[in-house]
C-alpha positions in Angstrom: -71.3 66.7 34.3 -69.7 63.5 36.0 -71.3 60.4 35.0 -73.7 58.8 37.5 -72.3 55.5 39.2 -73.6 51.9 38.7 -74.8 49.9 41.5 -75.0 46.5 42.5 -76.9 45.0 45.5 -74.7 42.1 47.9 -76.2 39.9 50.6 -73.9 37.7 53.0 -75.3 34.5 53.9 -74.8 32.7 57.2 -71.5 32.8 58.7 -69.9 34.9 56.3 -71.7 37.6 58.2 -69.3 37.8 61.1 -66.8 39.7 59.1 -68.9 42.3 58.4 -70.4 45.5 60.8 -73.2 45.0 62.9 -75.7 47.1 61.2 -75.1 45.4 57.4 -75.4 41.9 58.4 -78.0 39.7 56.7 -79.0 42.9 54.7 -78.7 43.8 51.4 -76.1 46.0 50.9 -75.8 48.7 47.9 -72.0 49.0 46.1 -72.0 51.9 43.8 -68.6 51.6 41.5 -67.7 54.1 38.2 -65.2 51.2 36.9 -66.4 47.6 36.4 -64.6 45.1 39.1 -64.3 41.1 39.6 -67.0 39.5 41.8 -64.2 38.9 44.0 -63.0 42.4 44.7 -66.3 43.0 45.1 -67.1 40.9 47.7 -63.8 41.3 49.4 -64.4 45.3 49.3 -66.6 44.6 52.2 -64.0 43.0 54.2 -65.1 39.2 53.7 -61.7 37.2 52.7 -62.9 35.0 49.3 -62.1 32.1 50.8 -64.8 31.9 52.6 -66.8 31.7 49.6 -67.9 28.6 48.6 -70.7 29.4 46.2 -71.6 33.0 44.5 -75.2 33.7 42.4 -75.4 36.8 40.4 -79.3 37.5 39.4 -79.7 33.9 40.9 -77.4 32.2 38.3 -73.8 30.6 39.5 -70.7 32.4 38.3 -67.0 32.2 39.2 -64.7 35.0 41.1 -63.7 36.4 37.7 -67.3 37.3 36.6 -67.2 41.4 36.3 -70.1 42.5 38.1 -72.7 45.0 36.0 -75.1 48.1 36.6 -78.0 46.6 38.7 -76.6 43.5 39.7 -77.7 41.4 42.2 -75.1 39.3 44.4 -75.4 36.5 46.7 -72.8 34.9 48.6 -72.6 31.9 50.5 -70.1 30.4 52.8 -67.4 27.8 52.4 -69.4 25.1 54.4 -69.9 21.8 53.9 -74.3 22.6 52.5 -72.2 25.4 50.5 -69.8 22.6 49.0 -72.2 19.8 47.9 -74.6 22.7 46.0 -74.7 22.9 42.2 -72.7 25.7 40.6 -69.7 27.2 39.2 -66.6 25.6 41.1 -64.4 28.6 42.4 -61.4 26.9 43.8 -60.1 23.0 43.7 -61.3 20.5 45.9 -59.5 20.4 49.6 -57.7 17.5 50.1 -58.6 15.3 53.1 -57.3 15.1 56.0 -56.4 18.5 55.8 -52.7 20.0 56.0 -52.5 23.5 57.8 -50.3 26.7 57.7 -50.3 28.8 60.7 -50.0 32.2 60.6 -47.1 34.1 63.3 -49.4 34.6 66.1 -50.8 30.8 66.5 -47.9 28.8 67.4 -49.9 27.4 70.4 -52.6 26.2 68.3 -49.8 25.0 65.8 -48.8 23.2 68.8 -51.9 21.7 69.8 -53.0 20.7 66.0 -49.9 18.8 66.2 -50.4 17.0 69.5 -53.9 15.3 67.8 -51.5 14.1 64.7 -52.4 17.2 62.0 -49.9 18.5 59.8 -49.0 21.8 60.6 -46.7 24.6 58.7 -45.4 27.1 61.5 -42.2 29.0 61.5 -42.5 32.2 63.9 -41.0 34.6 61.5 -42.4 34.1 58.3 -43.9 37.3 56.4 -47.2 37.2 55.1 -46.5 36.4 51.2 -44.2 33.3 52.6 -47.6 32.3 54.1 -49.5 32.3 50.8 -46.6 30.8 49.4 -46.6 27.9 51.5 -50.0 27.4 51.3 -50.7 27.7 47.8 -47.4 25.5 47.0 -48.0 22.6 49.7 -51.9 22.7 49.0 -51.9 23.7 52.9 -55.3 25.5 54.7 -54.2 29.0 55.6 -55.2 29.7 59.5 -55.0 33.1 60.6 -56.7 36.1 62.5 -55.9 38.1 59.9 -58.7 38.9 57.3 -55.8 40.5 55.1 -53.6 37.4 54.7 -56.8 35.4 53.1 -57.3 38.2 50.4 -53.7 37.2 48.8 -54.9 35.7 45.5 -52.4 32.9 45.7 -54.5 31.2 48.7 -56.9 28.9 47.6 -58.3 27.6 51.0 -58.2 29.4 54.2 -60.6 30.0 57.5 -60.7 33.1 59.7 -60.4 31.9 63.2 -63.4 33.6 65.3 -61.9 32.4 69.0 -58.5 34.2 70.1 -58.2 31.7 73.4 -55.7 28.9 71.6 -58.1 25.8 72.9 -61.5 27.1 71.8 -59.6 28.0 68.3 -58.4 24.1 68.2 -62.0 22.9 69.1 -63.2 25.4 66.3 -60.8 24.3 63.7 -61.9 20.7 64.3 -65.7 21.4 64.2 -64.9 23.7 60.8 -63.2 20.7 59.4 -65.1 17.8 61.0 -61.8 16.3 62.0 -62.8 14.2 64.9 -62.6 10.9 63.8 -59.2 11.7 62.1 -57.1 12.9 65.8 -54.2 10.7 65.4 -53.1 11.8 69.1 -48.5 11.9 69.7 -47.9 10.5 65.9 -45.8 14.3 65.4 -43.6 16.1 66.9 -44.9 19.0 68.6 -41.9 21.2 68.2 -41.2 20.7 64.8 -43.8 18.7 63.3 -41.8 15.6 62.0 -43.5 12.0 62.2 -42.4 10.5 65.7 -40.8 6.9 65.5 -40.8 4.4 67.9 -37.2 3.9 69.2 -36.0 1.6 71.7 -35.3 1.9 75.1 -31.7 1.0 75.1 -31.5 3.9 72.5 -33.9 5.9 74.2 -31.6 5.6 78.0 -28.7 8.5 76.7 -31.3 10.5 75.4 -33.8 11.2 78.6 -33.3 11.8 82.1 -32.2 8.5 84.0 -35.2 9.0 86.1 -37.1 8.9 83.1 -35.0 5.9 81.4 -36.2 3.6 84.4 -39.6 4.7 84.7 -40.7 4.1 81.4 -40.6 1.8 78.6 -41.7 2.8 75.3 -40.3 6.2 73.5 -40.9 7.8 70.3 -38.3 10.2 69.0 -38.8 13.2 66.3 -36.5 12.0 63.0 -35.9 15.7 62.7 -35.3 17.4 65.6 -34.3 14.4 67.9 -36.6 15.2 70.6 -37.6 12.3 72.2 -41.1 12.0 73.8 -42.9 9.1 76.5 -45.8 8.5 77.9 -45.8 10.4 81.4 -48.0 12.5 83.5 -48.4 15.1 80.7 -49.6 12.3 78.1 -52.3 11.2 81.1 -53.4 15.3 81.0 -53.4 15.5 77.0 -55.5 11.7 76.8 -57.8 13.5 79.1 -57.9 16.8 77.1 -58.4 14.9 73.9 -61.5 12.4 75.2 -62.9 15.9 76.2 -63.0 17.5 73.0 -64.0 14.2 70.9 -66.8 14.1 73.5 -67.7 18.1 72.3 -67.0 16.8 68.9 -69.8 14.0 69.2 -72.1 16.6 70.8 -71.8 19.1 68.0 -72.0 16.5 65.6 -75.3 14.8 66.6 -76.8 18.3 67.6 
């Protein structure tokens, strides 16, 4: 006769309850198991990517990812926010550095794009597979961003968020809100293309690199060390001045709300 299986009991707190079906959130949920697993696999067996985890209590006492859960357990889990963060308890993962650097996964080169624009350091190449991505951000201490639950369950990420938007500006208005980035937008200091540091050049310099139109309208240019793309302050920096004073404003609203 085959053994019985053991059982543990799970409950998702807060956010971390968006990964998981409708009719098991903010429940507890039974696991049975035959073969003793980590807290992580556990928890990830339900589809929520680790790190999202800022804080795990087994029968109400802290413990790591690498606990191996037992017969009868009981398993809470808490999200990587900031209330999560500043709560006693077993650290699971180093301490992010501030401000932030960011890898992109394939699919978010506009938000790459747009992360860039308000002076963040982001990691995008178009074609890179998933184990370059935890590469990167293991290796560079880089946030992994992605849709993709699967790419946050490589053990080599240490932090990562599962974007909830799909539309590319409500995903950059979500990234800064996650990270409370507002006061650190450093708008036009990279290259949107490549993500170098722009440098102020002059505008002799500037005149065989721009359209002569361009060369005689305006006076100060910044040029990409890298790439050699050469940017000024026309229309389109009037629209993205405007597009940033909007989300600092929603910034400033979340924040006092």
């Amino acid at each position: 006769m085959a053994n019985a299986p053991s059982h543990a009991r799970v409950h998702f707190h807060h956010e971390l309850n968006d990964h998981l079906p409708p009719d098991q959130r903010r429940v507890s949920l039974e696991k049975p198991f035959f073969v003793p697993a980590s807290v992580k696999d556990l928890i990830e067996s339900f589809g929520v990517p680790h790190t999202e985890v800022a804080r795990i209590l087994v029968n109400n006492k802290p413990v790591d990812f690498a606990y191996v859960v037992q017969n009868e357990d009981s398993v809470a889990v808490y999200p990587d926010s900031k209330s999560a963060e500043s709560s006693t308890g077993s650290a699971l993962r180093p301490p992010m550095r501030r401000p932030p650097r960011f890898v992109l996964d394939v699919h978010l080169g506009k938000l790459a794009a747009y992360l860039r624009m308000l002076g963040f350091d982001a990691f995008y190449h178009n074609c890179f597979a998933d184990s370059q991505l935890a590469s990167v951000s293991a290796e560079q201490e880089r946030v992994l961003l992605t849709r993709d639950r699967g790419l946050l369950k490589h053990s080599q990420v240490m932090h990562g968020y599962w974007l909830r938007e799909t539309d590319s500006r409500q995903q950059i208005a979500e990234v800064l809100q996650r990270f409370e980035l507002a006061a650190e937008i450093r708008p036009l200091t990279r290259c949107m293309a490549c993500n170098g540091l722009l440098q102020d050049i002059s505008k002799e310099r500037a005149r065989n690199l721009v359209p002569l139109r361009v060369a005689e309208q305006y006076h100060q240019f910044r040029q990409c060390p890298d790439c050699q793309r050469v940017y000024w302050r026309g229309t389109h920096y009037q629209r993205m001045e405007r597009w940033i004073a909007e989300i600092r404003k929603i910034q400033a609203t979340n924040k006092e709300g």
